[in-house]
N, C-alpha and C positions, 0 to 999 in steps of 0.2 A: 733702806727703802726696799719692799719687798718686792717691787716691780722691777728693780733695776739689784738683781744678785752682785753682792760684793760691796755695795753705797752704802755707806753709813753716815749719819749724823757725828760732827765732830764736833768740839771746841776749837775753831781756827784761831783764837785768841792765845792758844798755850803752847805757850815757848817751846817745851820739848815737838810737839806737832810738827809745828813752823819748822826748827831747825832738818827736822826727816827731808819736811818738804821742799825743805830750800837744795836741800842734798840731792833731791831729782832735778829740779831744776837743773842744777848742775851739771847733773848726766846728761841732760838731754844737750845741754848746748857744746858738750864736750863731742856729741856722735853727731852735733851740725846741724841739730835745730838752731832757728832766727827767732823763734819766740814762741810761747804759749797762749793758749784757747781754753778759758776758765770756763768750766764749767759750775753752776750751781755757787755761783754766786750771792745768787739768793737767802742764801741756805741761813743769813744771821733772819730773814721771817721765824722760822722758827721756837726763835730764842723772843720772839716779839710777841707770841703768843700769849695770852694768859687763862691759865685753865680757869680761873675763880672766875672771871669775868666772864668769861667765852665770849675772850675778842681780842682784837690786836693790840698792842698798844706800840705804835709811832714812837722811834727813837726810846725804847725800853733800857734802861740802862744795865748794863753786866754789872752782878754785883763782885765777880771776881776781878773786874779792872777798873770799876768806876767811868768807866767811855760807856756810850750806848753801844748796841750789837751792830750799831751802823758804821761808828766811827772806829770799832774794833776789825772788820771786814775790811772799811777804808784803808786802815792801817796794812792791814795784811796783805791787801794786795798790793799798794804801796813800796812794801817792804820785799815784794817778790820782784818787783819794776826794779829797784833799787840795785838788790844784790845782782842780778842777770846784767844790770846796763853798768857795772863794773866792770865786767869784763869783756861785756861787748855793747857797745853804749847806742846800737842801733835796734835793740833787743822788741821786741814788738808785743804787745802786752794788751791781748783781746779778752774783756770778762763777757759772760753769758748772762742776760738776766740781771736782776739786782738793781732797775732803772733807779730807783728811787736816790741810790748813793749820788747819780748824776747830779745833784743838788750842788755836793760838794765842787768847790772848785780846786782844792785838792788834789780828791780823785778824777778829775778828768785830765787834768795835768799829768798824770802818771796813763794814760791810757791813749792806744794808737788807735782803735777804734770798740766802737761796740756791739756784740751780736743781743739781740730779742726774739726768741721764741715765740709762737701764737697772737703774734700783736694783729694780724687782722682775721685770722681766724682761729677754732680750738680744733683742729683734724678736720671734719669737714662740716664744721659750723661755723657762721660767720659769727665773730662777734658784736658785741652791743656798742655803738658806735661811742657812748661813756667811757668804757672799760678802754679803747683803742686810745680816743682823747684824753686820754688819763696819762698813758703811756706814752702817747707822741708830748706832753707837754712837758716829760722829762729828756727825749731826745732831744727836742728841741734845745736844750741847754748843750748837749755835746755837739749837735750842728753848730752852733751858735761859736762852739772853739774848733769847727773845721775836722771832727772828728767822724768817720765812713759809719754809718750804722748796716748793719748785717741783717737781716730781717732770716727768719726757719721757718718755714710754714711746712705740715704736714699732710694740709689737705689732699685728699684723691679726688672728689667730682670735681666736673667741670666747673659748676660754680664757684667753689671755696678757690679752685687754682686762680681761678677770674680774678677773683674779690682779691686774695696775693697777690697776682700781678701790679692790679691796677692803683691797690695801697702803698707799693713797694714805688712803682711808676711815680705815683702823685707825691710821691714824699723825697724822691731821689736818693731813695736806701738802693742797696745788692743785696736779691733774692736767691736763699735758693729753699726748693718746693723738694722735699725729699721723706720718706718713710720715718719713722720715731725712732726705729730700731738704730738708723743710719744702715742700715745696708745693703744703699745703694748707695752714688751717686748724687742721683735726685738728677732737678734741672732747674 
């Protein structure tokens, strides 16, 4: 990603991958992390893409596993819940993004809660109240098993913080309104 130095697009579905990253995992919970905050969850859209079309295609299947890129991502995270609550079975398993997997009940089974980015606004626009309804009608499935939704909102005017509050408010998510960089805080 050129925006963000150092991101790259992976194959989460490849074994070698996976075992590196289960190997952090490790580290982390060895120096006394309780759990990890996935980010770019998202990230099997990608794979959902299709150039000839120029358009998405929903549940696209991986020809290198035969699962869609949905249920390859479900998997993977899955599999990161898995090995962490082995050895510490309180381990806490927050993905970013990726509402659409909430479908599965699966994956909500493996997940302590979920963060969403720009869900009522994009930095200081608000969104199209479709685009929000779209996205609250896959939360709704992780409320629905008692699971904390996180909301990230970036916007700086007064309006967009508003329109944050008040969708965060109306929905009984935890906000927090902070810069894209992350560096600050936020509130």
């Amino acid at each position: 990603n050129p925006d963000w130095k150092g991101n790259y697009k992976v194959r989460y579905w490849d074994g070698a991958w996976q075992a590196l990253m289960l190997g952090e995992v490790e580290t982390l919970m060895r120096t006394g992390f309780d759990g990890v905050y996935l980010d770019i969850v998202d990230g099997f859209e990608f794979f959902e893409w299709d150039e000839v079309r120029g358009d998405w295609i929903d549940n696209r299947k991986n020809p290198g596993t035969g699962n869609t890129f949905r249920e390859d991502m479900i998997r993977w995270v899955g599999r990161i819940a898995e090995q962490a609550r082995r050895t510490k079975p309180d381990f806490v398993v927050v993905p970013q993004n990726g509402v659409q997997l909430l479908a599965s009940p699966e994956y909500r089974a493996v997940l302590d809660a979920i963060g969403v980015e720009d869900l009522f606004t994009n930095g200081n626009r608000i969104r199209k109240s479709g685009d929000t309804e779209y996205v609250l009608g896959f939360l709704a499935k992780a409320r629905a098993d008692r699971k904390p939704v996180w909301v990230i909102e970036y916007g700086t005017t007064p309006k967009a913080v508003q329109r944050s509050i008040e969708g965060a408010q109306e929905n009984g998510f935890l906000l927090l309104v902070t810069d894209r960089e992350l560096k600050t805080l936020g509130r």
